[in-house]
KEDREN-784060 format. One line per 3 residues: their letters; for each residue x, y, z of N, C-alpha, C, O. Coordinates in nm, 2 decimals. Example, Ala and Ser with C-alpha at 12.3 -4.5 7.8 and 13.67 -1.06 7.14 Angstrom:
# residues 2
as) 1.32 -0.57 0.78 1.23 -0.45 0.78 1.32 -0.33 0.78 1.42 -0.33 0.85 ~ 1.28 -0.22 0.71 1.37 -0.11 0.71 1.29 0.00 0.79 1.34 0.11 0.80
This chain:
# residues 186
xxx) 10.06 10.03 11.21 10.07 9.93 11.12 9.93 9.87 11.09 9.90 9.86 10.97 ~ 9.86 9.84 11.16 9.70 9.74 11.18 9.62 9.93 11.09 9.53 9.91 11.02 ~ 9.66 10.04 11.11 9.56 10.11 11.04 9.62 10.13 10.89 9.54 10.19 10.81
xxx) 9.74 10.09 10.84 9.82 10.09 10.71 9.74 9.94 10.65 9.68 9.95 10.54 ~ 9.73 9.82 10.71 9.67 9.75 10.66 9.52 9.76 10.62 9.49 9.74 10.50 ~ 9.43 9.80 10.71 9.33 9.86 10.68 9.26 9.90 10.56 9.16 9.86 10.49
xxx) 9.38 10.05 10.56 9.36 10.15 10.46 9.33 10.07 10.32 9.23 10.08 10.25 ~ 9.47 9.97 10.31 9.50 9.92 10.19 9.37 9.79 10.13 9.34 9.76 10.01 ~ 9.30 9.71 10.31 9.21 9.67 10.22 9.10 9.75 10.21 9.01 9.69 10.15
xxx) 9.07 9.86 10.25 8.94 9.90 10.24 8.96 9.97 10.09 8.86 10.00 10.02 ~ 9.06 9.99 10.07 9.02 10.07 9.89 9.08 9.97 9.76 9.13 10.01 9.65 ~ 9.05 9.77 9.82 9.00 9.67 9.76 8.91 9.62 9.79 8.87 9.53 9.71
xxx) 8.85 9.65 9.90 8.70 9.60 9.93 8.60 9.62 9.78 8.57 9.71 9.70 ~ 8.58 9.49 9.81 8.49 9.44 9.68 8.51 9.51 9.57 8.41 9.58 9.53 ~ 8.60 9.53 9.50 8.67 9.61 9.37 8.69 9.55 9.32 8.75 9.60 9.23
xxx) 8.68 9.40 9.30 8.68 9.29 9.19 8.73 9.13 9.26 8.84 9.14 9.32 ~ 8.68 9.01 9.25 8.71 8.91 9.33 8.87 8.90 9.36 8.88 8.88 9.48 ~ 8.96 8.91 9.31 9.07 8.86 9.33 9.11 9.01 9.45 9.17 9.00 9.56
xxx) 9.05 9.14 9.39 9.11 9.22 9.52 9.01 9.27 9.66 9.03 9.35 9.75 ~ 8.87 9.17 9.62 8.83 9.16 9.77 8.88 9.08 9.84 8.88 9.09 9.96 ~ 8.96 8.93 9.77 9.05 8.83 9.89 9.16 8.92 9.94 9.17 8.94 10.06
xxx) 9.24 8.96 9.84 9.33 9.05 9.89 9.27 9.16 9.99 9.35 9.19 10.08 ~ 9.17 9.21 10.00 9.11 9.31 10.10 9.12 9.23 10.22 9.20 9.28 10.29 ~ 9.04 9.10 10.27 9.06 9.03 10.37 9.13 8.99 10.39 9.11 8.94 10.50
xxx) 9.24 8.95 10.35 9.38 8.93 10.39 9.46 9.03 10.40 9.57 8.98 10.42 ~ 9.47 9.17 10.41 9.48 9.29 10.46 9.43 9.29 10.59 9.50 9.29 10.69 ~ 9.31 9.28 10.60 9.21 9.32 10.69 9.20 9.23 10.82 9.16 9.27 10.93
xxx) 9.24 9.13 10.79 9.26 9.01 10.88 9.35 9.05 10.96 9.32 9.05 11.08 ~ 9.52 9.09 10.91 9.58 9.12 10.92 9.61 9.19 11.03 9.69 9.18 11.11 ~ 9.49 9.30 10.99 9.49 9.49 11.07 9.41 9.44 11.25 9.42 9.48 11.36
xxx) 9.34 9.32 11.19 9.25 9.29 11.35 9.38 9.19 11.41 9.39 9.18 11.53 ~ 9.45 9.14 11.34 9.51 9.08 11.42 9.66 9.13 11.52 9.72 9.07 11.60 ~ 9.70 9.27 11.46 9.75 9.37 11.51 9.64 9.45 11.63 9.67 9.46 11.75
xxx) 9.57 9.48 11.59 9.45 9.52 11.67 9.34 9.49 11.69 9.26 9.57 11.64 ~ 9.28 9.39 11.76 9.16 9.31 11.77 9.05 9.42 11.79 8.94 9.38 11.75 ~ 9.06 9.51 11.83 8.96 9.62 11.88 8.93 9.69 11.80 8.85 9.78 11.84
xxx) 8.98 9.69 11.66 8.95 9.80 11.58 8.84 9.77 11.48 8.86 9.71 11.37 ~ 8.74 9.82 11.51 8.63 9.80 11.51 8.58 9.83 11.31 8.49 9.76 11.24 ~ 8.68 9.95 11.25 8.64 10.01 11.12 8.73 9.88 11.05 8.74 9.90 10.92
xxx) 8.79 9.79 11.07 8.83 9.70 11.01 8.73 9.58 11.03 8.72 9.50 10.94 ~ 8.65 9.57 11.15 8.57 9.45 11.15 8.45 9.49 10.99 8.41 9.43 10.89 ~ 8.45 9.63 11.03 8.29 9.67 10.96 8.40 9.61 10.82 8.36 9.50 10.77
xxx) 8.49 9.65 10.78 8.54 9.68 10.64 8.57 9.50 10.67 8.45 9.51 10.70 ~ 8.59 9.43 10.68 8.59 9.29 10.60 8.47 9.23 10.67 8.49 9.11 10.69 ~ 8.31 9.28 10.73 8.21 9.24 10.73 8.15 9.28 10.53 8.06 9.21 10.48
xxx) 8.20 9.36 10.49 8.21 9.38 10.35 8.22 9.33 10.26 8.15 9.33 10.16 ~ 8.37 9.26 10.28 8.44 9.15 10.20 8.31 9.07 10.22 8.21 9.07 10.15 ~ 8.33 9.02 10.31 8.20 8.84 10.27 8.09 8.88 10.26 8.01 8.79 10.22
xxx) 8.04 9.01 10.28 7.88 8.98 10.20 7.94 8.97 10.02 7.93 8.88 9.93 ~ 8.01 9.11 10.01 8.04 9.10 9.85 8.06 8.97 9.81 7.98 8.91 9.73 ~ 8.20 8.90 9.86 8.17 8.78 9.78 8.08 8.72 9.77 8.07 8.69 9.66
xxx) 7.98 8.67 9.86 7.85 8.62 9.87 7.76 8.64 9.78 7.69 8.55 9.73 ~ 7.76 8.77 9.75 7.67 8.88 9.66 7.67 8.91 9.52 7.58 8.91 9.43 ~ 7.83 8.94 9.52 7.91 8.94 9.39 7.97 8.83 9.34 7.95 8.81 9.22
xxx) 8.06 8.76 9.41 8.17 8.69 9.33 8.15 8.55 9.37 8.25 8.48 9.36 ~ 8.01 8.47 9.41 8.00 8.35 9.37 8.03 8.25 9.51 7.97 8.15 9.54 ~ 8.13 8.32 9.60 8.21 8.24 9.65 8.03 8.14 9.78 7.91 8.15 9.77
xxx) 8.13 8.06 9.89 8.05 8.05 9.99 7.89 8.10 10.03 7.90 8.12 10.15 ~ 7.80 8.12 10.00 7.68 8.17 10.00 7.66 8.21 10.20 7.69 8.30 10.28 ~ 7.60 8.07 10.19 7.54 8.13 10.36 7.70 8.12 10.48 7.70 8.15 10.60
xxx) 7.81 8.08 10.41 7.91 8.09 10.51 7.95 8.23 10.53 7.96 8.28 10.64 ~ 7.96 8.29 10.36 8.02 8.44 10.35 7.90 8.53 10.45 7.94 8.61 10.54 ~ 7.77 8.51 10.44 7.68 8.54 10.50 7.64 8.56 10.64 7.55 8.63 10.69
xxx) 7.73 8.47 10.69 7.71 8.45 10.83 7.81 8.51 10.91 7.81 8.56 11.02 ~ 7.96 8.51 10.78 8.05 8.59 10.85 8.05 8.73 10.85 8.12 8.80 10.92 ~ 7.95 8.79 10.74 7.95 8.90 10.74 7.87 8.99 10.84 7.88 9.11 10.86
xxx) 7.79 8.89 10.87 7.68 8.95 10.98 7.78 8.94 11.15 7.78 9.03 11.23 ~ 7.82 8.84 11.16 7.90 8.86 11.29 8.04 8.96 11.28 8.08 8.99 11.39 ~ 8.11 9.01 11.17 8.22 9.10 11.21 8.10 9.22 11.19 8.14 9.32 11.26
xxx) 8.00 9.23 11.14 7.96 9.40 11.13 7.91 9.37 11.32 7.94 9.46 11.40 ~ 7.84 9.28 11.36 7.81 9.28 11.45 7.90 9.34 11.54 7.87 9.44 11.62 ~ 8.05 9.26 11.53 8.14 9.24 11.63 8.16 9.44 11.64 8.15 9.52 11.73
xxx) 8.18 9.47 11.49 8.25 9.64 11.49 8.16 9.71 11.54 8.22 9.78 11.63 ~ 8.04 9.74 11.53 7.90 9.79 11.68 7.96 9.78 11.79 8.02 9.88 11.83 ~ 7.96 9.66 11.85 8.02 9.63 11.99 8.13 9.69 12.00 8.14 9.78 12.08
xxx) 8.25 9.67 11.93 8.36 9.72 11.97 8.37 9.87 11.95 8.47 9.93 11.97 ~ 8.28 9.92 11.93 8.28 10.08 11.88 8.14 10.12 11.84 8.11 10.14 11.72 ~ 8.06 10.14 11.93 7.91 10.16 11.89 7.93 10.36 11.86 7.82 10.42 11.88
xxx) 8.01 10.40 11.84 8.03 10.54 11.74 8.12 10.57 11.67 8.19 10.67 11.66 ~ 8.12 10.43 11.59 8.17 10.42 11.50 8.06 10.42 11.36 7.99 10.32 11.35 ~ 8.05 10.56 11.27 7.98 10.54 11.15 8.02 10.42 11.05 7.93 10.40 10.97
xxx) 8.12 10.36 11.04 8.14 10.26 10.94 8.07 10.13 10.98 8.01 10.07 10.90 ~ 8.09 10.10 11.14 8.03 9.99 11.20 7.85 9.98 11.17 7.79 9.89 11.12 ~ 7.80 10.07 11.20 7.64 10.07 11.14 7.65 10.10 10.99 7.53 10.08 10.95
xxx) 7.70 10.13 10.92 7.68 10.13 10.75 7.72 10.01 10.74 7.65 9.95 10.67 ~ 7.84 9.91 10.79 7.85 9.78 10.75 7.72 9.70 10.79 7.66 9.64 10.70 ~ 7.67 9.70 10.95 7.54 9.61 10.93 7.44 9.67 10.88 7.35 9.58 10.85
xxx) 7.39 9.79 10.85 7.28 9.81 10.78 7.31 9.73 10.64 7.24 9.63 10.61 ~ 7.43 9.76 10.55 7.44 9.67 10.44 7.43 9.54 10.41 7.40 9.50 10.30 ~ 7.45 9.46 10.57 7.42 9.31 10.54 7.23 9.34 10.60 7.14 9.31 10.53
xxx) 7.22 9.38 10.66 7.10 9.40 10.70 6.96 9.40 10.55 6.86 9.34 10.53 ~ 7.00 9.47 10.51 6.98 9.56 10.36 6.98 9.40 10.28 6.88 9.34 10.26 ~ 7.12 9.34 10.25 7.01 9.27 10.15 6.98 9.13 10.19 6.97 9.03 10.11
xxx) 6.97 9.14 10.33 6.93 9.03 10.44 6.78 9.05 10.41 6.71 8.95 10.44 ~ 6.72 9.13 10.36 6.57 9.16 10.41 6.52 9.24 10.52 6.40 9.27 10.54 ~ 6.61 9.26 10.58 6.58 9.33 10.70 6.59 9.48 10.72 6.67 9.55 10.79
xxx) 6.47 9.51 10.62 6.52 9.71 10.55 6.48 9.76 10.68 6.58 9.81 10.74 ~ 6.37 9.77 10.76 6.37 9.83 10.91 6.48 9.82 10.97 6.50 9.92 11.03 ~ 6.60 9.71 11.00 6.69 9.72 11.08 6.80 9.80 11.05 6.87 9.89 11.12
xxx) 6.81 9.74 10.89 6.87 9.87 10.78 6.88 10.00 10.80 6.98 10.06 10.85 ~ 6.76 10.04 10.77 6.74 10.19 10.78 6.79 10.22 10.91 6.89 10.29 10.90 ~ 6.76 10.20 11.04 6.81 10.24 11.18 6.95 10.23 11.20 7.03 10.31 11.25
xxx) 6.99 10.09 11.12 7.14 10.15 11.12 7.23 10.26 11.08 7.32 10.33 11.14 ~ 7.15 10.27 10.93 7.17 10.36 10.84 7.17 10.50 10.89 7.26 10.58 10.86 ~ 7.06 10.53 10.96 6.99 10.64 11.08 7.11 10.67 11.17 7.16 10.78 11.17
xxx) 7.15 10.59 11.24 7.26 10.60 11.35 7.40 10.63 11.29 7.48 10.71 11.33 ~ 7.41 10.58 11.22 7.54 10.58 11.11 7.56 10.76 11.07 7.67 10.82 11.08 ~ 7.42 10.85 11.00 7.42 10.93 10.98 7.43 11.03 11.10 7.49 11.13 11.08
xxx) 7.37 11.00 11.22 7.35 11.08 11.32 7.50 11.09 11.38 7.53 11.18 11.45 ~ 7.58 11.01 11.36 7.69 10.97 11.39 7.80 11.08 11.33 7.87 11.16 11.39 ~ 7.79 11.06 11.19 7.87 11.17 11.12 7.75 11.16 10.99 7.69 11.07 10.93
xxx) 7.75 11.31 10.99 7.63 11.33 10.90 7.71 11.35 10.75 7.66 11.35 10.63 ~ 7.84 11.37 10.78 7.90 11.44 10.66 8.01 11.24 10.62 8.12 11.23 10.58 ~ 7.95 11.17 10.65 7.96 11.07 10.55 7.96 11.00 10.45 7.88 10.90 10.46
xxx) 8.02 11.01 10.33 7.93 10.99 10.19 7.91 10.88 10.13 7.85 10.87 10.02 ~ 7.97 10.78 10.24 7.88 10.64 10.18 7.78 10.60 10.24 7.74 10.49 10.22 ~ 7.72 10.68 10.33 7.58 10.63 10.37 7.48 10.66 10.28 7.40 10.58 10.23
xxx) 7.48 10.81 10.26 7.37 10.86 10.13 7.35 10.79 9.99 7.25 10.76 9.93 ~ 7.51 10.76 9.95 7.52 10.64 9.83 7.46 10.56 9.85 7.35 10.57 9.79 ~ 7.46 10.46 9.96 7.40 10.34 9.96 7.29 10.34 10.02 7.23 10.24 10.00
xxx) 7.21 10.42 10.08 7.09 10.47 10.08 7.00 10.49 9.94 6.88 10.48 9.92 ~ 7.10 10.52 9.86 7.04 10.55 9.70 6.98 10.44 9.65 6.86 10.43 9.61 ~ 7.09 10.32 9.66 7.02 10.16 9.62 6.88 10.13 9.65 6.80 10.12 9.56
xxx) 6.83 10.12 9.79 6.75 10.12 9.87 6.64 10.20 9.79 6.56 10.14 9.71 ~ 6.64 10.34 9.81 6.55 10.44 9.76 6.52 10.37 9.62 6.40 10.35 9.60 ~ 6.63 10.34 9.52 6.54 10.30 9.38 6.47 10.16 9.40 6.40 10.12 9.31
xxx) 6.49 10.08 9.49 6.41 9.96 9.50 6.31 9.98 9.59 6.23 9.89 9.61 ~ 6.30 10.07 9.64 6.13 10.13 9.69 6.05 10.25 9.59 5.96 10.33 9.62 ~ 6.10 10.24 9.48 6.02 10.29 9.34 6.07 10.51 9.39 6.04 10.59 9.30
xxx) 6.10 10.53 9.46 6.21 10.64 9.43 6.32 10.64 9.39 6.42 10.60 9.46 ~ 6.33 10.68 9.27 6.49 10.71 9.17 6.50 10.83 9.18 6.62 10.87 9.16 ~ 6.40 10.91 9.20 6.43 11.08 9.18 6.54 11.12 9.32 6.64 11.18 9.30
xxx) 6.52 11.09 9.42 6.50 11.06 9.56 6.64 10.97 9.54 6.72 11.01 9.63 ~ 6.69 10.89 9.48 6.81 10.83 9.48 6.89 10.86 9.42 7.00 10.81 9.43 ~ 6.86 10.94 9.32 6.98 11.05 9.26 6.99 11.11 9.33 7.08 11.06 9.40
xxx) 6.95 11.21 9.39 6.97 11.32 9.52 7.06 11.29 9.58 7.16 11.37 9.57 ~ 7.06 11.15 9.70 7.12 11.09 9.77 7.29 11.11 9.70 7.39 11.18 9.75 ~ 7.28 11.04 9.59 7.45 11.00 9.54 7.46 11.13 9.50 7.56 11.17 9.56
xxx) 7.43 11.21 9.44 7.49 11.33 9.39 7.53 11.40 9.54 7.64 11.44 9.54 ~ 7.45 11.43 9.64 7.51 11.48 9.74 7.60 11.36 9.78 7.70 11.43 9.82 ~ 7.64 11.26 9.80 7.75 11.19 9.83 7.87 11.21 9.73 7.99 11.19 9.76
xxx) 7.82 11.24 9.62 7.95 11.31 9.53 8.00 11.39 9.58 8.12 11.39 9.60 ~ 7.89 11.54 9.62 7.96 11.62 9.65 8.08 11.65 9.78 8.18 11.72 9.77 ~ 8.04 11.57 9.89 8.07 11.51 9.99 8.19 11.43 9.98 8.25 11.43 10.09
xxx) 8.25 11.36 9.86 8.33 11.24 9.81 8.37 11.27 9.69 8.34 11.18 9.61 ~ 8.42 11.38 9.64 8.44 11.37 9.49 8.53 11.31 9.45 8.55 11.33 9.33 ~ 8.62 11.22 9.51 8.71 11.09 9.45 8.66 10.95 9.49 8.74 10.87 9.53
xxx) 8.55 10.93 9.48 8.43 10.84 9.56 8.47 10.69 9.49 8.50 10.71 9.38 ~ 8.48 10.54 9.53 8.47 10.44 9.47 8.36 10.43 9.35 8.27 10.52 9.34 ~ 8.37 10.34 9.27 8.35 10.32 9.16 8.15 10.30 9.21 8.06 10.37 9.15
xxx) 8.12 10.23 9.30 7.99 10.17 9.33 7.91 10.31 9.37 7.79 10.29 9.37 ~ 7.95 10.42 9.39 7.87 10.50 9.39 7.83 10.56 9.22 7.74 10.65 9.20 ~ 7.91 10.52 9.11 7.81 10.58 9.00 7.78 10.47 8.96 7.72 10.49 8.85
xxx) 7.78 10.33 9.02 7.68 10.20 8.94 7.55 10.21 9.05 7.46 10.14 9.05 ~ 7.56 10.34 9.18 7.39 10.34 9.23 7.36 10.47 9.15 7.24 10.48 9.12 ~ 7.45 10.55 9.11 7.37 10.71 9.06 7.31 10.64 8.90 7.19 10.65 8.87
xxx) 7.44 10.56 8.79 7.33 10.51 8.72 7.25 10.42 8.74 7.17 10.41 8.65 ~ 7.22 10.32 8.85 7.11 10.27 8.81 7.00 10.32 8.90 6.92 10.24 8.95 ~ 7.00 10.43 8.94 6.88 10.58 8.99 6.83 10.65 8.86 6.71 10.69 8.84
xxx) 6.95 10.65 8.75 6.88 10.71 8.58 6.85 10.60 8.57 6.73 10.63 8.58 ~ 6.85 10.49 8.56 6.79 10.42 8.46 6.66 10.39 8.52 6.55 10.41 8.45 ~ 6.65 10.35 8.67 6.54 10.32 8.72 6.42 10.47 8.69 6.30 10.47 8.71
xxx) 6.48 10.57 8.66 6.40 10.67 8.64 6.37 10.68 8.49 6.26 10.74 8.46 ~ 6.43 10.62 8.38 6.41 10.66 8.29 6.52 10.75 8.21 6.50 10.79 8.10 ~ 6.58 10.77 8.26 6.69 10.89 8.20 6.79 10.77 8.19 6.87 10.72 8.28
xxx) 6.76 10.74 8.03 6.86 10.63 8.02 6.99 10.75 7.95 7.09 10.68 7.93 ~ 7.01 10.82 7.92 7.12 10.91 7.84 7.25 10.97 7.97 7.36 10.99 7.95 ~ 7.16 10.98 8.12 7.28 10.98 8.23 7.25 10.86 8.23 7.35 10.81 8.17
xxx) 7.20 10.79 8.26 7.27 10.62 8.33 7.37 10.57 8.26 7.46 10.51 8.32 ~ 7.39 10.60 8.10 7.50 10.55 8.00 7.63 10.64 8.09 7.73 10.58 8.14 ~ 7.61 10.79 8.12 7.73 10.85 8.11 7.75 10.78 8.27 7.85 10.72 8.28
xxx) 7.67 10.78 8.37 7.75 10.73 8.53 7.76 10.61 8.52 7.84 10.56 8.60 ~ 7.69 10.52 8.42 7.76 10.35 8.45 7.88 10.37 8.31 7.98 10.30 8.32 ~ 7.89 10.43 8.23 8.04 10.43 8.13 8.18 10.48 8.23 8.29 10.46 8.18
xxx) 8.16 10.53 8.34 8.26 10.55 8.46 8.41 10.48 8.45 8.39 10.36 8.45 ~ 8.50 10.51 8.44 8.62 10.39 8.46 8.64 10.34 8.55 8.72 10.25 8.55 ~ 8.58 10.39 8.67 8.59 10.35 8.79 8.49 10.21 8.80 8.54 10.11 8.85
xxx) 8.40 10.20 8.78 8.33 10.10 8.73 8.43 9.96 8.68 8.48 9.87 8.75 ~ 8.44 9.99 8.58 8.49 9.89 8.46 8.45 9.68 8.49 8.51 9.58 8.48 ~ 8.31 9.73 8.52 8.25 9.56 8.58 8.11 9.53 8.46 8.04 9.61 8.39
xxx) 8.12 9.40 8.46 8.03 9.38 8.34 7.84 9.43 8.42 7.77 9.50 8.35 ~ 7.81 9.39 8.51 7.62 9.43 8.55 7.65 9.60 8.51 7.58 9.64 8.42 ~ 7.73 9.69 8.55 7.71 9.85 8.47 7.70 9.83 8.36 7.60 9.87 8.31
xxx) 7.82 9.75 8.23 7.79 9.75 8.09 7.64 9.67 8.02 7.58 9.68 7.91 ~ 7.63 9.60 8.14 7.44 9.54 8.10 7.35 9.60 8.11 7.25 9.57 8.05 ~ 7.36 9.71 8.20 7.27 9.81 8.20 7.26 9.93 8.10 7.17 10.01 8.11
């Protein structure tokens, strides 16, 4: 039951405000059937950065809770690849790209064949002035994921656009999976 709840918030995690609350209320849910399950801490350590990030809500509250469940899902499962891709992510836009990246590192060494690590590694890569280098990334996490959440073609287009190839950034941010206004601004 605690992994049916899960499931259900992790494929609303941050998918638009109304169904990242619904994600943590899922997810809350799943820990409270199972306090130990560690890919549920990582997965609503998600919820509150996104809101934080995305949707306006609580700033340094969402912030603080996001850093202690990715914390808590490490501890509770230090080989668990979701638990280090959730704190490298708060890590990431904490400022803290060295801690980042090691998570990120560990996460991959963990399961190399996971494809939201390479996506969100892509982000990263075009804000350190490689876009070529962050297409790569998402296109092999496509291949890896070819029914992938929507946020992996709002990092592959904004890898075209940061490159210049604004004619793919139209076609990977025109996505329906997308359907959020920062892709139609780009």
């Amino acid at each position: 039951e605690a992994y049916e709840w899960y499931v259900r918030g992790r494929a609303l995690c941050m998918q638009s405000p109304s169904g990242n609350k619904l994600a943590r209320s899922c997810l809350i849910k799943a820990i409270a059937l199972e306090p130990s399950f560690a890919a549920a801490h990582a997965c609503l350590a998600l919820t509150h950065y996104g809101a934080a990030l995305n949707y306006g809500e609580a700033v340094d509250e969402n912030r603080d809770l996001a850093l202690a469940y990715a914390r808590t899902a490490v501890s509770l499962d230090p080989n668990d690849p979701a638990a280090y891709w959730a704190l490298g992510y708060v890590r990431f836009y904490e400022g803290q790209l060295d801690e980042a990246q090691t998570d990120w590192e560990t996460a991959l060494r963990i399961d190399p064949g996971n494809a939201d690590i390479p996506a969100k590694l892509a982000d990263w890569r075009v804000l350190d002035g490689e876009p070529h280098e962050a297409t790569a990334l998402v296109e092999k996490a496509l291949r890896l994921n070819p029914c992938p959440p929507g946020w992996y073609y709002w990092n592959l287009g904004f890898a075209h656009y940061a490159a210049g190839r604004y004619a793919e950034a139209v076609a990977a941010l025109h996505r329906e999976e997308l359907g959020r206004l920062p892709a139609k601004r780009i």
